[in-house]
C-alpha positions, 0 to 999 in steps of 0.5 A: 519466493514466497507468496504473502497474502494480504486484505486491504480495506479502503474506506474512503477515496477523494476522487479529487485527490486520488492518492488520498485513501483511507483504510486498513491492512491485515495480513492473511492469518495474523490479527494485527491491523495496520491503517493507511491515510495515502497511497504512499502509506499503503505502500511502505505497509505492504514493503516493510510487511515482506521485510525489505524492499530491494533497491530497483523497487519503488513505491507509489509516485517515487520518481519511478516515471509512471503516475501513481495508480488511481484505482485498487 
């Protein structure tokens, strides 16, 4: 398994709303960036980032019977 690097840049968090933030992702050695408005953005980024997610992995409140996290 290989390891990917990533800097992830969140410019602004509701505290009302946890899952509601704002911010960037690039991957370590490339210059494309990738912006995110959600947890469930921010997911689908770093998932479709590695190529595929395998069928047992699950994003961010995907009925995955654990809340969403609410800090990064």
């Amino acid at each position: 398994m290989m390891v990917e690097s990533y800097i992830v840049h969140i410019y602004r968090r509701d505290e009302a709303v946890p899952t509601k933030i704002l911010g960037t992702v690039e991957k370590v050695g490339k210059r494309d960036k990738s912006s995110f408005e959600n947890l469930n953005e921010l997911w689908a980024i770093l998932a479709s980032a590695k190529g595929e997610r395998s069928g047992g992995e699950r994003g961010p409140g995907e009925n995955s019977g654990n809340p969403a996290p609410t800090t990064l």
